[in-house]
TIKOLKOL-688900 format. One line per 3 residues: number of its first residue (from 1); their letters; for each residue x, y, z of N, C-alpha, C. Coordinates in steps of 0.2 Angstrom, whole numbers. Each point is the difference from the previous one (the first is absolute). Layout:
<sefis>
NUM> A> X Y Z X Y Z X Y Z | ...;
</sefis>
This chain:
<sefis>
1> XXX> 235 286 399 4 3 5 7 -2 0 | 5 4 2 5 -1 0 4 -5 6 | 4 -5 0 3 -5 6 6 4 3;
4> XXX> -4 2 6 6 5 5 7 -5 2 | 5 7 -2 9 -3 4 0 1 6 | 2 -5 5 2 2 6 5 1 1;
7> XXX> 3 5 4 6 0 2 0 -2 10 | 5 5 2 1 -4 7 -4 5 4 | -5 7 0 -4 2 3 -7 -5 1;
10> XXX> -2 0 4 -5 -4 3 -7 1 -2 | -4 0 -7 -4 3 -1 -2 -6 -6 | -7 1 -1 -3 -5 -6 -4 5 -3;
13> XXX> -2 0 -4 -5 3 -4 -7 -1 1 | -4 4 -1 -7 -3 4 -3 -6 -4 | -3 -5 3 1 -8 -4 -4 1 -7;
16> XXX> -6 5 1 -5 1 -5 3 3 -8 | 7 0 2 5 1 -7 3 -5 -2 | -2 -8 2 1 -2 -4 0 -4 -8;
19> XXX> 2 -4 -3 -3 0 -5 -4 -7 0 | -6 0 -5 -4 -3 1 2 -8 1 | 5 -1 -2 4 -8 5 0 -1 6;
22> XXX> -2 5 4 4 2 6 7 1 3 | 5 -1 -7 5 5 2 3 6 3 | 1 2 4 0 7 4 9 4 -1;
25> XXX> 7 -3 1 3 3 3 6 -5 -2 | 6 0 -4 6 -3 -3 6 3 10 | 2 -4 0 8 1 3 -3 1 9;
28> XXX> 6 5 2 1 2 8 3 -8 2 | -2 1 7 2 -8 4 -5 -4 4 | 1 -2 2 -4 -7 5 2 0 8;
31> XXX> 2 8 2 1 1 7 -9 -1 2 | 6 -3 9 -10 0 1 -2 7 3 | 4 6 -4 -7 6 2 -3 1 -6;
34> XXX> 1 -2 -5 -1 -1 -9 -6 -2 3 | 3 -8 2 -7 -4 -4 -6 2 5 | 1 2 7 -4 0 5 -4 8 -2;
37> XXX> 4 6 -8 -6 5 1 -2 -5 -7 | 3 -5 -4 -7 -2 -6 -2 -5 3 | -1 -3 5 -5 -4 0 -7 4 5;
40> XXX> 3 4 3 -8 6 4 0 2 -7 | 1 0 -7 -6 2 -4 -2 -3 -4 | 2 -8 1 -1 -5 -4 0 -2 -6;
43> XXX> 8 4 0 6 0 -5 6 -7 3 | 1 -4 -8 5 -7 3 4 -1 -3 | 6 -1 1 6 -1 -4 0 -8 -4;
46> XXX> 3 0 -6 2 -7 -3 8 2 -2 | 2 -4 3 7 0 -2 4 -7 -1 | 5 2 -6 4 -6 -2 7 1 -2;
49> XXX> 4 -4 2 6 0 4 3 2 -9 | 3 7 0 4 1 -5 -4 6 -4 | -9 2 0 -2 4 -1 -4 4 4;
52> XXX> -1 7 -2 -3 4 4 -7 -1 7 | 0 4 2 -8 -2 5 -4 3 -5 | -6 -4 2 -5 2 -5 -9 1 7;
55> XXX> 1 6 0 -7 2 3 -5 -2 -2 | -5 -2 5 -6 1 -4 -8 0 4 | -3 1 -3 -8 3 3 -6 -3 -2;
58> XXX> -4 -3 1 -7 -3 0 -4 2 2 | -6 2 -3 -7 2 3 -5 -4 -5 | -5 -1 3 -1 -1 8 2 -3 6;
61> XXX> 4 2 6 2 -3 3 -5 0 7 | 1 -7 2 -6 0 8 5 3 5 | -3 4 3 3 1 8 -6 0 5;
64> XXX> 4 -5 6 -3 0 3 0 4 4 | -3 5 6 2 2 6 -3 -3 5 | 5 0 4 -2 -5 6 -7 3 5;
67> XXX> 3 7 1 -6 3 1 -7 2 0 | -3 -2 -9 -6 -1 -3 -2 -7 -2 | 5 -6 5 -3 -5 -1 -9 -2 4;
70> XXX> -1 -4 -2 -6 1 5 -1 -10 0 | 0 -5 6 2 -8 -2 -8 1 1 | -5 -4 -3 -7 -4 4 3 -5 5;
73> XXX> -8 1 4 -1 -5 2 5 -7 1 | -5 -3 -6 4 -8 -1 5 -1 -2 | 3 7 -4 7 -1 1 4 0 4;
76> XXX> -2 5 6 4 1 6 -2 -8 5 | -3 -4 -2 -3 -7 2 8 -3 -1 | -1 0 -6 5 -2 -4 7 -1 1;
79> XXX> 3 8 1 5 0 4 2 -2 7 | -3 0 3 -2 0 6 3 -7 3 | -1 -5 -8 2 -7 3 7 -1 -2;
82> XXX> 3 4 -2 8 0 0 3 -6 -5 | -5 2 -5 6 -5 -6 3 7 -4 | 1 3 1 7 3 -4 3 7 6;
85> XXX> 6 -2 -5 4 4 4 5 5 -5 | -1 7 3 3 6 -3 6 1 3 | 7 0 -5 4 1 2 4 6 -6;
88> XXX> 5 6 5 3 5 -6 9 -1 0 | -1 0 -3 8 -1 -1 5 -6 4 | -4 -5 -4 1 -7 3 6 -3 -6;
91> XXX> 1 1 -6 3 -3 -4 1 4 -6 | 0 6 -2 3 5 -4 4 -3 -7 | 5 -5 2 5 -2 -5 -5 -5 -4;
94> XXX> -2 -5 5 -4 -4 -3 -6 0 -5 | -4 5 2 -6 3 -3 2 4 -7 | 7 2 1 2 4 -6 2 -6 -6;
97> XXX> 2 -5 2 3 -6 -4 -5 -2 -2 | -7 -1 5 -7 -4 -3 -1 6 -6 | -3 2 -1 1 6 -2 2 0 -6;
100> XXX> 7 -1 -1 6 1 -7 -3 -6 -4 | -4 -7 5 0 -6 -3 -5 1 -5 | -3 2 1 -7 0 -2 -1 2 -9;
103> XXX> -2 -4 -3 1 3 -7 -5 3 -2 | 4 5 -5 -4 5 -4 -1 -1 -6 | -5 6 -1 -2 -1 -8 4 3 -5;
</sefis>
């Protein structure tokens, strides 16, 4: 399959054209209404300072919905004694840094 150009309309190709790498989609930008419509289709940018954005797509991928979870019991035991704590958009920069650390294959 072919690796789509992006230009500045706001559109991604459907992820299922990707190529079997998971490559999906060369260029466009890293605005966040970009990335916020490829990441609702769990499409992710790589990018490197001097060369293009590079799209890309994976399956299988888990999605949770919050509304088909269903906790047991014991786990809701579990919770209930307050060792962890859920936080959203607590450290953005930092998590992106942990993130870049981490080596690849």
């Amino acid at each position: 399959m072919p690796v789509f150009s992006l230009e500045e309309e706001l559109v991604f190709p459907h992820p299922t054209r990707c190529e079997p790498d998971g490559l999906l989609a060369v260029g466009g930008s890293l605005s966040p209404e970009r990335l916020i419509l490829a990441y609702r289709w769990g499409i992710y940018p790589w990018y490197s300072e001097g060369q293009p954005i590079l799209w890309w797509w994976t399956a299988p991928r888990l999605m949770i919905r919050p509304e088909e979870i269903r906790i047991s019991h014991s786990m809701r035991n579990i919770l209930k004694k307050d060792h962890f704590r859920v936080t959203i958009d607590q450290d953005f920069v930092g998590v992106v840094k942990k993130c870049g650390a981490v080596p690849r294959k």
